[in-house]
Structure formats: C-alpha cells, structure tokens
C-alpha positions in Angstrom: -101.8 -101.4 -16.5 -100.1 -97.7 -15.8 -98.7 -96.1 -18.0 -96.5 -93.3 -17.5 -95.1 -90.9 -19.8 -92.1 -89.0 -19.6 -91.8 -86.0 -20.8 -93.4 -84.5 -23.6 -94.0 -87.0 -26.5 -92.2 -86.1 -29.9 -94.6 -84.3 -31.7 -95.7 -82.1 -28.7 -92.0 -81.2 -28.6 -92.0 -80.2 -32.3 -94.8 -77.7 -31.6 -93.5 -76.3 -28.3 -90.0 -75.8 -30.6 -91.7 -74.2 -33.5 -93.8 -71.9 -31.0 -91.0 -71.2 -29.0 -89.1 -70.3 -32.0 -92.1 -67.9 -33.7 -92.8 -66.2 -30.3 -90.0 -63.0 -30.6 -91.3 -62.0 -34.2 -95.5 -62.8 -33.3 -96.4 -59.5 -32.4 -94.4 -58.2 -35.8 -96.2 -60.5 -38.0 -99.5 -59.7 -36.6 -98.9 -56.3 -37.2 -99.0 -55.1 -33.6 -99.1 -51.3 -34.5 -102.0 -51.6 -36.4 -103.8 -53.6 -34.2 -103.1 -51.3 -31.4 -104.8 -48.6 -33.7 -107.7 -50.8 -34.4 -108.3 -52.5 -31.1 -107.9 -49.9 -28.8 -111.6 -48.1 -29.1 -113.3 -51.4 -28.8 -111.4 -51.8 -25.0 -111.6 -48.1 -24.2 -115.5 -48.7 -24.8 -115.5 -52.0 -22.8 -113.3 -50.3 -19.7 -115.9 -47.3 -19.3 -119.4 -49.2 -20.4 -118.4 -51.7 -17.7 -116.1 -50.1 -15.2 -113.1 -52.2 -15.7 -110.6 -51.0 -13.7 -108.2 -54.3 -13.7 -108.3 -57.3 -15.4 -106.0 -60.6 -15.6 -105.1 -61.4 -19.0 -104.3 -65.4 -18.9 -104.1 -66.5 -22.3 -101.6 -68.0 -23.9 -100.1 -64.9 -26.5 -97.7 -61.7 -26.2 -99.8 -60.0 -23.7 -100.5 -57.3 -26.2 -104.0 -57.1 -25.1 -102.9 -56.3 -21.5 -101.0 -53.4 -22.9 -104.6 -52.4 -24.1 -106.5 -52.7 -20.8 -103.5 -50.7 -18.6 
C-alpha cells in the first residue's frame, strides 16, 4: 500500500520554524566580521592558485562565502 504524505511531518516543521526563525541573526552569531578577516586569504589563495573566476555557491547558509569569492 501507498502512502502519501502531506506536507511536512511535525517535527520537520519544528526545524524549518526554528531555522527560519535563527536565519536573520546567523551571520551575527557566527561572527561574520571576523570570519571575513580570517577566511578571506584562504579564498584569495584558492581564486589565483586555481584561476577561479566564478563559482556557484549552492549550499544551504547566508551566502557569506559568495561575498568572499566576488
């Protein structure tokens, strides 16, 4: 027998609400300025060793390291 769900399920829709909920303050709590500071060099380096001209950033976060790679 098929089953077919509808929706997300309740505990999926707790962690999409808590996520949702943390996603304007994430890049505050992670200390974005500092990371900036600390992670730029390493994707400076990886732009010129490899000749990285674009790049698609697809994971699932702030897109702060897109901001790194432009």
């Amino acid at each position: 027998m098929e089953q077919v769900i509808e929706g997300p399920g309740p505990l999926l829709a707790g962690v999409t609400q808590f996520y949702d909920n943390l996603a304007d303050d994430y890049d505050a709590m992670t200390g974005l300025e500092k990371r900036f500071v600390h992670e730029r060099p390493f994707f400076n380096l990886l732009m010129q060793r490899y000749g990285i001209t674009s790049a698609l950033d697809a994971g699932a976060g702030t897109g702060f390291h897109s901001l790194l790679l432009g």
